[in-house]
N, C-alpha and C positions, 0 to 999 in steps of 0.2 A: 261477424261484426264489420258495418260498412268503415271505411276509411276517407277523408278527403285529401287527395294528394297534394304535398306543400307544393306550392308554386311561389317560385321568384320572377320581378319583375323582368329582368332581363332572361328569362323562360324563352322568349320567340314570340313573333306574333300569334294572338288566339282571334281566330275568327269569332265575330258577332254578328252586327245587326244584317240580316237580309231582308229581301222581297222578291216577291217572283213579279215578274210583269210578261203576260203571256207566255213564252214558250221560253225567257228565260230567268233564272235564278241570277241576282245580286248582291255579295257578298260585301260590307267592308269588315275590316280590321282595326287595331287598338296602333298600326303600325302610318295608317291613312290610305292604305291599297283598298281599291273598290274593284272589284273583278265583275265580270258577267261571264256565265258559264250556261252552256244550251241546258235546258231542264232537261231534255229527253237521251242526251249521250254525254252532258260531262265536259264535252268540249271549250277551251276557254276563246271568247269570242272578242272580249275587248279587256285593257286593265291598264287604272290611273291610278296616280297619285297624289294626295289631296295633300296640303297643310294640317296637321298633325291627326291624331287616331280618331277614329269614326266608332262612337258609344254608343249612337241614338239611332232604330232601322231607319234606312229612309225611309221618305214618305214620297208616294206618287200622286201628283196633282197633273191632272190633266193628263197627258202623256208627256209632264218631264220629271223627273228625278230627285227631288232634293233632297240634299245629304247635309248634317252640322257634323263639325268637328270639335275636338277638346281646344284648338288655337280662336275660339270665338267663330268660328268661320260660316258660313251659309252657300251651300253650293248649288245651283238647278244644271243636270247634267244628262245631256241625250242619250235614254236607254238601248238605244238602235246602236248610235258606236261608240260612246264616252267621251263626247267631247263636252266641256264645258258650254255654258250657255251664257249665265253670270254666275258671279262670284259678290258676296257682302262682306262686309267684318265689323262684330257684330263685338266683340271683345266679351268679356267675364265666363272667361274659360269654357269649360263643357259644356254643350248646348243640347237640351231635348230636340228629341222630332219635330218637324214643322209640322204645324195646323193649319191648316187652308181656313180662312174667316172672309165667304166673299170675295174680293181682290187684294184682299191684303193676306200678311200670312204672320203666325205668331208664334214665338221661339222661348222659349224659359232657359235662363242659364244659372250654371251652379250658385250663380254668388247672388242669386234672388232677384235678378230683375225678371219684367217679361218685356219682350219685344215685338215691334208690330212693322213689320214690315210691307211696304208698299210698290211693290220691286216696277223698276221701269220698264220693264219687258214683261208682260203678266204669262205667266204658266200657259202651255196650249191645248185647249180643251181636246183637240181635233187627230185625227191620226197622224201616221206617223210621217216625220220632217224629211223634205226631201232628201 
């Protein structure tokens, strides 16, 4: 007989959403840590943290990163070292994955709206940032 083990909220963080982007794996958490860890040994390469827990995997547009959070937030964050690129606030809590629509980009968050964003610096199609 299978079991589900009870979990309480304050448990610890539980890793979620990732992506791999070439050679390596990106990790966030329900805590806002977004790790990068080399796919091939494990190694942890870079690690942020965002304005509250990360539920949605990122999505990679172009080659940059964008991550939403539960505080309404919108992040695009260079997969090479983690730094920030821009930041949105986008408000009504938990936000899905971003959709790339052309130059704009589109967010659905818990409390039913959708969002369409048109961000001032467009995602970079191109390799990787100096």
């Amino acid at each position: 007989m299978a079991r589900r083990a009870a979990g309480k909220k304050g448990d610890g963080p539980r890793p979620r959403p990732r992506v791999h982007v070439g050679k390596r794996l990106i990790l966030g958490d329900d805590t806002g840590h977004l790790r990068c860890l080399s796919a091939t040994n494990g190694k942890l390469l870079w690690s942020v943290r965002l304005r509250g827990g990360i539920h949605a995997p990122p999505t990679l547009v172009g080659i940059d990163l964008l991550v939403t959070t539960d505080q309404g937030r919108v992040y695009a964050i260079n997969p090479v070292d983690g730094k920030t690129l821009w930041s949105y606030r986008l408000g009504g809590g938990k936000l899905t994955s971003v959709v790339p629509a052309k130059d704009r980009l589109l967010v659905g968050s818990a409390s039913g709206w959708l969002y369409c964003i048109e961000p001032k610096v467009a995602p970079n199609p191109k390799g990787p940032r100096p």
